[in-house]
ZALUM-217403 format. One record per residue (C-alpha): residue number from 0; chain; z, x, y. Coordinates in steps of 0.25 Angstrom, whole numbers, always signed. Each point is the difference from the previous one (the first is absolute). Last residue first. Layout:
% ZALUM-217403
R  num  cadena      z      x      y
R  NUM       A      Z      X      Y
...
END
This chain:
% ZALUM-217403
R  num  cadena      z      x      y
R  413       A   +284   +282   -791
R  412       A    -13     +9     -3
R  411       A     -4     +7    +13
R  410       A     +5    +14     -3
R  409       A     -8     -1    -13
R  408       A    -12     -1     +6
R  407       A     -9    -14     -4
R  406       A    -13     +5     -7
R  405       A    -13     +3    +11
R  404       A    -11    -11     -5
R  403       A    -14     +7     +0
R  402       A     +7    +12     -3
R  401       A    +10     -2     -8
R  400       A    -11     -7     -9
R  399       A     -8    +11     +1
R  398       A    +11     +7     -8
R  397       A     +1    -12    -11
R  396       A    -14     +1     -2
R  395       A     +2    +15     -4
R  394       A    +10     -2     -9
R  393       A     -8    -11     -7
R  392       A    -11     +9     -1
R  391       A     +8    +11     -7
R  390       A     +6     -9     -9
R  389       A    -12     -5     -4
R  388       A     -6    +14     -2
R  387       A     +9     +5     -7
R  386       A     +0    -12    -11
R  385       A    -17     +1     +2
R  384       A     +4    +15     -6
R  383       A     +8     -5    -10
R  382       A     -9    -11     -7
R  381       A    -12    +10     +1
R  380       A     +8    +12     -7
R  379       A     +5    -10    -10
R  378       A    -17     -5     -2
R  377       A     -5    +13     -2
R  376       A    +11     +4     -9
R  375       A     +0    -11    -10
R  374       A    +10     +9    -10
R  373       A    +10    -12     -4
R  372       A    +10     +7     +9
R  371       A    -10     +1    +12
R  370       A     -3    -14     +0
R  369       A    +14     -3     +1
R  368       A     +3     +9    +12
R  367       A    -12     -6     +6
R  366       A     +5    -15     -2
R  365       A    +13     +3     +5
R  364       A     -5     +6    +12
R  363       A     -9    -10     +3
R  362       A    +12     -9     -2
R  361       A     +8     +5    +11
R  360       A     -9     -2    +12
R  359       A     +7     -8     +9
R  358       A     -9    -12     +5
R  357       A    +11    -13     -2
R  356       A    +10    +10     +3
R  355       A     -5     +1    +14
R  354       A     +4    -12     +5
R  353       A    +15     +2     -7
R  352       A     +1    +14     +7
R  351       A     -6     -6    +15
R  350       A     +6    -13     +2
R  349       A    +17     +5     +2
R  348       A     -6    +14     +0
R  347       A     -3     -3    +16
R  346       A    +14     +0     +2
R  345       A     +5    -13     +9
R  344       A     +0     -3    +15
R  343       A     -7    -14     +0
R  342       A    -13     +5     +7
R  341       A     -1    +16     -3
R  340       A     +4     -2    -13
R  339       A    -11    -10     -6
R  338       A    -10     +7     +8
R  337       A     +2    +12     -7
R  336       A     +0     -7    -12
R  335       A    -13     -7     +4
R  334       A     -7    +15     +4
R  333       A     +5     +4    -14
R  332       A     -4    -13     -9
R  331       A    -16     +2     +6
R  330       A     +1    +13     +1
R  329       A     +4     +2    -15
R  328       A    -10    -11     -5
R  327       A    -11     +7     +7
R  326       A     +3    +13     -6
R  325       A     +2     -5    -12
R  324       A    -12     -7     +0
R  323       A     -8    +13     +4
R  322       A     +5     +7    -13
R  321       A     -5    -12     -8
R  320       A    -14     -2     +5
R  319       A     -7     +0    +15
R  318       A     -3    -17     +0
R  317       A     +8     -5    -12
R  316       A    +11     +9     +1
R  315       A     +3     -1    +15
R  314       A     -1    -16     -1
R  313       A    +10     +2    -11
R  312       A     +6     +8     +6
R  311       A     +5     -7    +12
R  310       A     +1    -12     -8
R  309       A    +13     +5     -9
R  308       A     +4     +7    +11
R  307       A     +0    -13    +11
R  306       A     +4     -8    -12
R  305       A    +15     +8     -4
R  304       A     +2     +2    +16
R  303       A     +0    -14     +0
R  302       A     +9     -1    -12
R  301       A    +10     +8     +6
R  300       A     +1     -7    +13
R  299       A     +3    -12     -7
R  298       A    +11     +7     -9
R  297       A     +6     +6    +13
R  296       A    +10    -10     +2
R  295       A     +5     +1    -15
R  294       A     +3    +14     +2
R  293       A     -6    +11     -6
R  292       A     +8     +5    -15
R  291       A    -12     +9     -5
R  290       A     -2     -9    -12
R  289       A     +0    -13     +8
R  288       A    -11     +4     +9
R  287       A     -8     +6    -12
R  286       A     +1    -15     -6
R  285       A     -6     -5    +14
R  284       A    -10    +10     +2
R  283       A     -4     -2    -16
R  282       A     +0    -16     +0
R  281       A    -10     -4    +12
R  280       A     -9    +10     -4
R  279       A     +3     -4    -15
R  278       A     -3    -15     +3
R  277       A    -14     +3     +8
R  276       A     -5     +8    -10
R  275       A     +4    -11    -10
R  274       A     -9     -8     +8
R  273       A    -12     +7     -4
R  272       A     +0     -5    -15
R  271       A     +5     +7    -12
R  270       A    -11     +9     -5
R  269       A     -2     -2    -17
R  268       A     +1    +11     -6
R  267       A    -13     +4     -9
R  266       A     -7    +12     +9
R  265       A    +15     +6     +0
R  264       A     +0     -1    -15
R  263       A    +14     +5     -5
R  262       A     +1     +4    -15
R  261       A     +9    -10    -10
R  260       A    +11     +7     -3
R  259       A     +3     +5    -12
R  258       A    +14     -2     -7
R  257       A    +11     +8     +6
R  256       A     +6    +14     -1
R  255       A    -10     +8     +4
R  254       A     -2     -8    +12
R  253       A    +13     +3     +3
R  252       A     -5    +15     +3
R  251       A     -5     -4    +15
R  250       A    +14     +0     +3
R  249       A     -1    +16     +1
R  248       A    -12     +0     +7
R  247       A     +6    -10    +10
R  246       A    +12     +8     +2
R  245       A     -9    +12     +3
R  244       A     -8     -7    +10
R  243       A    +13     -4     +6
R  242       A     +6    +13     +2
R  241       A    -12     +6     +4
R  240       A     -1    -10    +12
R  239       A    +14     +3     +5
R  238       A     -3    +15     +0
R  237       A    -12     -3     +7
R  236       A     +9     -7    +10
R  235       A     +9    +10     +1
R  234       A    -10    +10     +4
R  233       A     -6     -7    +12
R  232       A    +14     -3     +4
R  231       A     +3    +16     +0
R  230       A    -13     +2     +7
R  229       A     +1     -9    +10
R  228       A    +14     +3     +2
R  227       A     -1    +16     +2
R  226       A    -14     -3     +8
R  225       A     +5     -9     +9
R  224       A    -13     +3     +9
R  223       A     -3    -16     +3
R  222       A    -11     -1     -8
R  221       A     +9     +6    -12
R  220       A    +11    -10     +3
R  219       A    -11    -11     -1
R  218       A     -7     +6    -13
R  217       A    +15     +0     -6
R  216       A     +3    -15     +5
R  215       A    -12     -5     -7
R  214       A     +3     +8    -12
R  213       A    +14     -5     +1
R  212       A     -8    -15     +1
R  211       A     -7     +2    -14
R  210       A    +11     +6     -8
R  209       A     +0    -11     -9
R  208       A    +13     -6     -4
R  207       A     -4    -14     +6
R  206       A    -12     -1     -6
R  205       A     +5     +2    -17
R  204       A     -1    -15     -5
R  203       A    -14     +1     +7
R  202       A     -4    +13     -5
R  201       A     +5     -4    -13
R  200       A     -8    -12     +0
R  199       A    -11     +5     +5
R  198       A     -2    +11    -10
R  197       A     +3     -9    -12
R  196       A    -12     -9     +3
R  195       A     +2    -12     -8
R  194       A     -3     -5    -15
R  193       A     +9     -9     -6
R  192       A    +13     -6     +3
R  191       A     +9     +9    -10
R  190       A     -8    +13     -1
R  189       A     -2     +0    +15
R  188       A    +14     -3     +3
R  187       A     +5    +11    -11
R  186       A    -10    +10     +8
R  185       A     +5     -3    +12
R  184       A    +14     -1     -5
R  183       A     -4    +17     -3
R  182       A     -5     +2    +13
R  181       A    +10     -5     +8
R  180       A    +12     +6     -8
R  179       A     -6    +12     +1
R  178       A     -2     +0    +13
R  177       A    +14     -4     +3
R  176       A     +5    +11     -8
R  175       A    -10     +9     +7
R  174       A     +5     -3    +15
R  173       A    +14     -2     -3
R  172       A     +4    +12     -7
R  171       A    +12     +6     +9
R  170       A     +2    -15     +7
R  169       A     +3     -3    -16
R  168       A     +9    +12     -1
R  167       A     +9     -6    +13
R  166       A     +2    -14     -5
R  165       A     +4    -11     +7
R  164       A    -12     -2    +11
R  163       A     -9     +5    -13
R  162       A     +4    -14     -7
R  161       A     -4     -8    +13
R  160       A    -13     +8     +0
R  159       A     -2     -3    -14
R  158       A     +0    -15     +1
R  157       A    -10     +2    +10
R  156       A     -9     +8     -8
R  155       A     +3    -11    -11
R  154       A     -5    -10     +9
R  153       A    -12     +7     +5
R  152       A     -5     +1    -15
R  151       A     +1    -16     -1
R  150       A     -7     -2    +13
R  149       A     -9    +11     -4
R  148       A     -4    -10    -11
R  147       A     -2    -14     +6
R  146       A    -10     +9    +10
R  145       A     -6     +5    -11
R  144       A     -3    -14     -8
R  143       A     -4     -5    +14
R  142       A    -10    +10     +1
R  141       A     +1    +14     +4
R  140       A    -10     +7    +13
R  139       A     +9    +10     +4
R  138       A     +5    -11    +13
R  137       A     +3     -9    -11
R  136       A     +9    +10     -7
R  135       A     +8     +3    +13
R  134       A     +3    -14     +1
R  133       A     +7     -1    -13
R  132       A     +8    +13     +2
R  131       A     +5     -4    +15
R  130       A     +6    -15     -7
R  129       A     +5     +8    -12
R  128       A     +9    +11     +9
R  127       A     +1    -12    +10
R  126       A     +8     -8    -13
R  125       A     +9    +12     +0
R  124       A     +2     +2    +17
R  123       A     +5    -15     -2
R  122       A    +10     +2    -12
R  121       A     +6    +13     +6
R  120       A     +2     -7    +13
R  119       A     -9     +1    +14
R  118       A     +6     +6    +11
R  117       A     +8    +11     -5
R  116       A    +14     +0     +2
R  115       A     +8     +7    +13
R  114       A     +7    +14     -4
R  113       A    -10    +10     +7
R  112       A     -2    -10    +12
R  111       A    +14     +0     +3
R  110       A     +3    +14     -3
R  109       A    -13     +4    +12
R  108       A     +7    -10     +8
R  107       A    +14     +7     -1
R  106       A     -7    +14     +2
R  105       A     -6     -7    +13
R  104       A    +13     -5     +3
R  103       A     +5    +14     +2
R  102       A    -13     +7     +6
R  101       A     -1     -9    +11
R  100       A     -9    -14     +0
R   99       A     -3     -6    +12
R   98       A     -6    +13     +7
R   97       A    -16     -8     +0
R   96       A     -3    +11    -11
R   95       A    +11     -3     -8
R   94       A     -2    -15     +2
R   93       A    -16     +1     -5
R   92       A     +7    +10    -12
R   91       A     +6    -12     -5
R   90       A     -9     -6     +0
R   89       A     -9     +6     -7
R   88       A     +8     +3    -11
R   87       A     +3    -16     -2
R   86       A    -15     -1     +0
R   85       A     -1    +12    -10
R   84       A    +12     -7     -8
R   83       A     -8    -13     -4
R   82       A    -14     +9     -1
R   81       A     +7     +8    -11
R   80       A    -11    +11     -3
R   79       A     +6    +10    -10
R   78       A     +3    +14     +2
R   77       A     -2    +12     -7
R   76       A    +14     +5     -1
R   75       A     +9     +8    +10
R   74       A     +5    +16     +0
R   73       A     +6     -2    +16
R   72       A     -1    +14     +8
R   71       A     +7     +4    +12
R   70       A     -2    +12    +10
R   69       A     +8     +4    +12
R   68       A     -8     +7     +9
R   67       A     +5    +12    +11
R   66       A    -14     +7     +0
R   65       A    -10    -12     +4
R   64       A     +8    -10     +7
R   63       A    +11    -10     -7
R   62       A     -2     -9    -13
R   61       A    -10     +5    -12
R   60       A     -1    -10     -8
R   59       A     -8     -3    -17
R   58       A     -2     -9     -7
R   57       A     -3     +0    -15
R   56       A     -7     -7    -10
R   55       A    -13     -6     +4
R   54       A     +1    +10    +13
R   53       A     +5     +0    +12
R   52       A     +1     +9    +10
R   51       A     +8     +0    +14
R   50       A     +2     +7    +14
R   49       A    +12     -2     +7
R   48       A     +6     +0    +14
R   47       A    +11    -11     +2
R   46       A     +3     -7    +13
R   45       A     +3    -14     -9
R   44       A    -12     -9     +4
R   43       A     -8    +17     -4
R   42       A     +5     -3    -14
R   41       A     -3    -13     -2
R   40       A    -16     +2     +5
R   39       A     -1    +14    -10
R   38       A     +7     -7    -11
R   37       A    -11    -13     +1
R   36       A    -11    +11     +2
R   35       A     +3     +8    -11
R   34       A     +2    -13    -11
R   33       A    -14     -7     +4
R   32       A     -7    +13     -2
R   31       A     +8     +1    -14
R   30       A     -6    -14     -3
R   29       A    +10    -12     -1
R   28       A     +3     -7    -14
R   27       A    +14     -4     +0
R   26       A     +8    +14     -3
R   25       A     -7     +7     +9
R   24       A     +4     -8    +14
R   23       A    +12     +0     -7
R   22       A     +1    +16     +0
R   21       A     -4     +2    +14
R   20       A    +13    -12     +4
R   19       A     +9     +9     -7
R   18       A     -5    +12     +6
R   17       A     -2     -5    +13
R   16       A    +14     -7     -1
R   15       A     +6    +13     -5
R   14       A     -5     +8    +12
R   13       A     +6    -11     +8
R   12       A    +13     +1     -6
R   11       A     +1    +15     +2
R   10       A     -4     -1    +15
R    9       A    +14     -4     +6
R    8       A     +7    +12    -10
R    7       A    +11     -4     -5
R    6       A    +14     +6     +3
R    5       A     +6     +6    -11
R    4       A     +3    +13     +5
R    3       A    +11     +7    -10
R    2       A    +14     +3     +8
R    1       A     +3    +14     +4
R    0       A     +6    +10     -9
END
């Protein structure tokens, strides 16, 4: 009987790179596009045919020519955006592209990056949790007294975050068990310090968690014919935003429990002056920042890119109307982040995702959802459509942007 071959196949290990390297590209926030065309570029430095598919849960490649394929699949997770580790990704495929890296200590680099900390703390990313929540009321229109409360209701939501990091049940039921949490301290708040607008506050203690941007991202993969991801995105975050529609409803029964609260009067709150506008654009970009784990270097960066969106629309909005403004404010922060790439070497999504959080639009589809539980049917459909339509005006300012300002390629990153 003759000796069992164990000599390695030369291509093995860079199929498992690509694959490796595909699936960390997912696991930090990038598009399925984005995904492909890194796997197609690092297979072909290596000499390997391969075609490739990604998807928000799955990946799949096909190395060799048509007929004699060998076919892989990776089951992975929705990802989420880690700007830290997208940099370090980045760079790491700059050197593979530029043949400094080979598939052996490109799988050690990938282990690097996978075991290095988090940027910012637990402490820091919680009071950023609060810090994200207070500015978010403000931008809804909330008063001091609102703002002091989504920072309170931010906090807990962070606090939960760090319990579900440790808790696989509680990462099962995260989305209506913070809701309900949310709403129901809300209420409490309200009842305790006297009358506020329980809808902003909950929205605002609840920002971070709305699917806003993985609309966004869902109308951009559509645009660009990634149908399978587009609409499995597109279906996850109305999925996400039913889960917290429904926690809310459910938190909503505290009130049953506690005294009367004194109704809300929007025409009675008292406006807090322009300059807090000025504070929470300074304070969401840079409390986002922290919360997606960017680097301390590009905190400046940020907070322009924060600004150019914010105004962008704004001028838009006021002059053509909201679904113009985010159109403007999208091409405004797209065509500076491509910039921002191009010219000091960096991704683009570094400026671009925390910009254009200041514009997602989440919280028209939380307000729709919730004014078609309470059977206000004209006005739910009218909040969710002018959610769709947001998104897809964003997408599509963030496409024109590619074209007035070309995006850095991925084979001259590093």
């Amino acid at each position: 009987m003759g000796a069992a071959n164990t000599t390695e196949d030369p291509h093995d290990r860079a199929r498992g790179y690509v694959m490796e390297l595909g699936a960390a590209l997912h696991r930090y926030g990038a598009m399925a596009p984005r995904v492909e065309q890194a796997m197609e570029l690092v297979a072909a430095r290596f000499a390997l045919a391969g075609q490739f598919f990604a998807t928000p849960t799955s990946i799949f490649a096909a190395f060799g020519e048509p007929g004699r394929q060998s076919v892989g699949l990776m089951r992975v997770e929705p990802g989420n955006l880690d700007l830290d580790k997208r940099c370090a990704l980045d760079e790491l495929l700059g050197d593979t592209l530029h043949g400094r890296v080979t598939p052996e200590t490109g799988l050690a680099r990938l282990a690097e990056i996978e075991r290095a900390p988090r940027r910012w703390g637990p402490a820091m990313t919680t009071v950023c949790y609060g810090l994200s929540s207070a500015a978010a009321a403000r931008f809804l229109g909330g008063s001091w007294r609102e703002m002091g409360a989504a920072l309170i209701v931010g906090w807990m939501a962070g606090l939960l975050v760090l319990a579900a990091a440790r808790s696989r049940w509680l990462r099962g039921v995260f989305e209506p068990l913070a809701a309900t949490l949310a709403s129901a301290l809300a209420l409490v708040l309200a009842w305790r310090f006297g009358p506020m607008s329980t809808f902003t506050v909950t929205v605002g203690g609840l920002i971070v968690f709305l699917p806003g941007m993985m609309m966004t991202t869902a109308m951009s993969e559509l645009a660009l014919r990634h149908l399978a991801a587009g609409t499995a995105r597109f279906m996850g975050a109305v999925l996400t935003l039913l889960a917290l529609t429904l926690g809310v409803v459910i938190g909503r029964q505290v009130e049953r429990m506690l005294p009367a609260i004194q109704e809300f009067d929007a025409a009675l709150a008292q406006a807090p002056p322009e300059w807090s506008l000025v504070l929470a654009l300074v304070v969401a970009p840079l409390a986002i920042a922290v919360l997606l784990q960017a680097r301390p270097r590009d905190l400046g960066w940020i907070l322009a890119a924060g600004v150019i969106a914010f105004l962008g629309a704004r001028s838009g909005g006021q002059m053509f109307g909201a679904d113009v403004g985010a159109f403007t404010g999208a091409f405004a922060v797209g065509a500076a982040s491509n910039l921002f790439g191009r010219v000091l070497h960096r991704p683009s999504v570094v400026t671009m995702v925390p910009g254009l959080l200041v514009l997602v639009p989440g919280s028209l589809g939380f307000r729709g959802l919730l004014s078609l539980l309470e059977r206000d049917t004209v006005s739910g459909v009218d909040a969710a459509f002018s959610m769709v339509m947001i998104a897809i005006s964003l997408a599509a300012g963030l496409l024109l942007a590619n074209v007035a300002v070309t995006p850095r390629r991925l084979d001259a990153a590093g």
